[in-house]
Phi, psi and omega in degrees: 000308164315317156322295168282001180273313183294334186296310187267008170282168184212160178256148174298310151322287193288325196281018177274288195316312165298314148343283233250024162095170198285353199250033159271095166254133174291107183307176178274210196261325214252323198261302182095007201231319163264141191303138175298156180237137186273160189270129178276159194258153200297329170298349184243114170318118185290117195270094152310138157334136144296168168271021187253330199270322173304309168321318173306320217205088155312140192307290179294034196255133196283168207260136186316124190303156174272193211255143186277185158289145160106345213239086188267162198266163184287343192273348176275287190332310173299317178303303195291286189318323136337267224272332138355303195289316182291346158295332163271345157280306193300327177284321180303316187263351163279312155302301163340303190315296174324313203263306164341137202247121176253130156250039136263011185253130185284132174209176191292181162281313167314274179349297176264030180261307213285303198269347164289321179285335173293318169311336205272321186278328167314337203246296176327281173346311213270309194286310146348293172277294192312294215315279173330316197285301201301276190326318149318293183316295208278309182331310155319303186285331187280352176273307179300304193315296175323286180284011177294292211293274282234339152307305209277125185299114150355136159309133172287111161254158180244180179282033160304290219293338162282322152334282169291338166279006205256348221006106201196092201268160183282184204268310192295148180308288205296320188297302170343292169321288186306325168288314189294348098025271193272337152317306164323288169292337152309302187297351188272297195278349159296283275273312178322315181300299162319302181306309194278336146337343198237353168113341181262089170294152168332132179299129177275207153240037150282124196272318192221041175255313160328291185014132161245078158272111191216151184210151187186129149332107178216095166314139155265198190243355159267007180134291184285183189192139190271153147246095206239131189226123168230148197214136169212099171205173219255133143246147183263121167168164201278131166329322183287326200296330187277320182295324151275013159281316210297318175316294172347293229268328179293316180256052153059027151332275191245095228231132176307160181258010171266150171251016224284335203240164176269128150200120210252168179212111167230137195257119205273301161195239191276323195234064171188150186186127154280140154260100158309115166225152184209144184201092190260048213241353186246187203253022170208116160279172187221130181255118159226122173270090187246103178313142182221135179198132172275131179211114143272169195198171183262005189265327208183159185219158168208133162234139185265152167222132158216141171323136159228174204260339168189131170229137176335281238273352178252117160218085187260328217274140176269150174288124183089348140335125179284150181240105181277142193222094167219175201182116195252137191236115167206093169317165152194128171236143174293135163295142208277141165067023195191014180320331180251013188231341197204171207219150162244119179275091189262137176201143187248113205211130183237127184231160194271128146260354180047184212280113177267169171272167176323279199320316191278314187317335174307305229263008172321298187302325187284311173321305164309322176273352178279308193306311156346274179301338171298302204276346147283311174312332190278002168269091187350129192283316194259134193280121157102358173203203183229164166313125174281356175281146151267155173305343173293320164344283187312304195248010207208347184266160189273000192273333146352101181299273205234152173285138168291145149262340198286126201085001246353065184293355159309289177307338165296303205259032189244345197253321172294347167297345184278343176291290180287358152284308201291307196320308186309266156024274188298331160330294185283330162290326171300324196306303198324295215300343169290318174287003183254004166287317194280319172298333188277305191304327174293310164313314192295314168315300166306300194278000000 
C-alpha cells in the first residue's frame, strides 16, 4: 500500500518545471524576482564569480526560502498567460492558412467555391466591424463637440444681424451703418467668385478680342429667376479714370435728364451712398433702396451696388408695392502691357424676378431671342467705349420692338435706367477726355 502512495505522489516543484519548461526555476517568496540558486556538484570545478554576479549575490547574503507549495509568482502567472496567447494566435494563423485557397493545392470546384466564400465573409465580418467600431467613434467625437458648444459662451448678438442678412437694414443710426457696411463688403469679397460663376475669366492681354455682351433669363434652383447682364470690354482710358467717372455717376454727379421718378441720395461717406427711388408711372410702384460702395486697390478698382428689401427710415412703401431686389458687380482693371492708355470693364447685374407664373414661363423662348438681340444692339459702335443706350432702350421703350413683362422686369428696368444712362455717359466722357489729353501731348511732342 505504501509502495503505491509513493508511486502515485508527485512533487509540485517538478510538474510546475515540467510546465512551463526545463529553463523555469521557482523564485523565493520575499523577493519574486531571483532566481533560486542551485548547488554545484562536488564533483565539478567551482566556475568563479563575475563582478556582476558578486555584486548581485553578497558572501553575506542570507540565503533564499524555498518556494512554498500552492503558491505561483505573478511573473510566472504572467508567463503562463504569454503563452496561453501565443498558442491562440498560433492555432488563429493556422486557421487564417487554412481558409486561405492555396493554388497549388487540388481541390473541388465546390470546395473552392465553398473556401472563397468563406473568405469573402471573414473579410466583410472583419470590414463590418471596423466600419461600426469608425461610426461609433464619430459619434462619439459629435456628442463631445455638441456638448463643448452647448458649454461654450456665446457672443452676445442682436437681431441686426438677422436683419441684415436678410437685407433689412435696423432702425437705430450705429447699427444701420454698420450693416450697410458688412452688406458692401461681402459683395466686395464676391465680385472674383462672380465673374468666374458668369463665364468670365481673369483679364488676359488681349485689348478688343474679349469683349462680352450678354443678357440672358437664368432659373435658380430655388425657384426664382434672374435677369442677368454680363458685359466685358477694353476701354481706352486708364482704369483710376474710369472708376471714378462710373463713381460720379453713382452718387448723383451726374443725373439723368429724365425726372420722371423720386430720387434722394444720402451719403453714408465719402466712398459708400445709398440710394432711394420711387417710380410711380406704372400701375405698380416700384420702390428701390439700393446701396453702393467704392473700394480701391492698387490692382483694381470695384464697385458694388446691392438692394435691400427694407429700410426703417423710408416707409413709404404700400402693401403690394414692387421692392427691386438687384445686384451689381463692376470691376475695371488696367489692361496687362497697356496699363496707361487702357482699362477692362467687367459688370455684372443681376436682378431677382422671383417666381413667375405659369402663364409667363411660356413665354421664355420668346424672351431669350429678344435678350439675344439686345446683347448684339449693346455693343459699341465705336472700339474703345460702351454703348451710349441702357438696356431699357432695347426691352422697355416704347422705340423697343416688343416690351418685356416678364416678371415685371419692364418696370426694373425703367427704372435702373436713371443710373445707367448717367454712367455710361460720364465713361465716355471720361474715354474723350483721355484721348484729347494723348492727343494734346503728341502734338506737343511733334512740334
Amino acid at each position: 500500500m505504501a509502495a503505491q502512495d509513493n508511486s502515485e505522489s508527485w512533487d509540485f516543484d517538478e510538474g510546475v518545471r515540467l510546465f512551463l519548461g526545463e529553463d523555469c526555476d521557482p523564485p523565493d517568496n520575499e523577493a519574486n524576482q531571483e532566481p533560486q540558486r542551485t548547488h554545484p556538484d562536488a564533483n565539478q570545478p567551482t566556475q568563479p564569480l563575475s563582478s556582476s554576479a558578486a555584486n548581485r549575490v553578497p558572501r553575506g547574503a542570507k540565503q533564499p526560502a524555498a518556494w512554498l507549495k500552492g503558491r505561483i509568482p505573478t511573473h510566472l502567472k504572467q508567463r503562463l498567460e504569454l503563452e496561453a496567447l501565443q498558442a491562440e494566435l498560433t492555432r488563429l494563423q493556422g486557421q487564417i492558412c487554412e481558409i486561405r485557397v492555396c493554388p497549388t493545392r487540388k481541390m473541388s470546384i465546390w470546395e473552392r467555391m465553398a473556401t472563397n466564400e468563406r473568405a469573402e465573409l471573414v473579410k466583410a465580418t472583419s470590414d463590418n466591424n471596423e466600419l461600426r467600431g469608425a461610426v461609433a467613434s464619430n459619434a462619439q467625437f459629435i456628442d463631445e463637440m455638441e456638448a463643448l458648444l452647448r458649454k461654450k459662451r456665446r457672443l452676445a448678438t442682436t437681431s441686426s444681424v438677422a436683419d441684415w442678412e436678410a437685407f433689412v437694414l435696423p432702425a437705430t443710426a450705429p447699427d444701420r451703418n454698420r450693416a450697410i457696411h458688412w452688406i458692401l463688403d461681402r459683395e466686395i469679397n464676391r465680385t472674383k467668385h462672380v465673374c468666374l460663376r458668369s463665364g468670365l475669366p481673369p483679364i488676359g492681354g488681349s485689348a478688343f478680342d474679349d469683349d462680352v455682351h450678354r443678357a440672358a433669363i437664368v432659373p435658380q434652383a430655388t425657384g426664382n429667376v434672374f435677369f442677368e447682364v454680363v458685359e466685358r470690354v477694353t476701354l481706352a482710358a486708364p482704369f483710376r479714370d474710369v472708376s471714378a467717372a462710373t463713381w460720379r455717376a453713382v452718387v448723383g454727379d451726374i443725373t439723368s435728364m429724365d425726372k420722371s421718378i423720386e430720387q434722394s441720395f444720402e451719403r453714408i461717406d465719402d466712398r459708400t451712398v445709398c440710394i432711394h427711388a420711387c417710380d410711380r408711372r406704372h400701375h405698380t410702384p416700384c420702390h428701390a433702396h439700393l446701396l453702393s460702395k467704392y473700394h480701391k486697390s492698387l490692382t483694381r478698382d470695384v464697385i458694388v451696388a446691392r438692394s435691400v428689401l427694407g429700410d426703417p427710415l423710408w416707409t413709404t412703401h404700400a402693401d403690394g408695392d414692387l421692392v427691386e431686389d438687384v445686384t451689381a458687380w463692376n470691376e475695371i482693371a488696367p489692361l496687362p502691357g497697356h496699363e496707361a492708355d487702357a482699362c477692362v470693364s467687367t459688370i455684372v447685374w443681376r436682378i431677382n424676378l422671383g417666381r413667375l407664373a405659369s402663364t409667363e414661363t411660356d413665354e421664355l423662348d420668346d424672351v431669350s431671342a429678344l435678350l439675344a438681340s439686345a446683347s448684339i444692339a449693346q455693343r459699341p459702335s465705336v472700339q474703345g467705349s460702351i454703348s451710349p443706350h441702357a438696356m431699357a432702350q432695347h426691352l422697355a421703350s416704347p422705340a423697343a420692338p416688343h416690351v418685356v413683362t416678364l416678371g415685371n422686369l419692364h418696370i426694373y428696368l425703367a427704372r435702373s435706367k436713371f443710373i445707367e444712362e448717367p454712367f455710361k455717359r460720364a465713361v465716355n466722357d471720361a474715354i474723350e477726355r483721355h484721348k484729347q489729353v494723348r492727343g494734346g501731348m503728341t502734338s506737343i511732342v511733334e512740334t
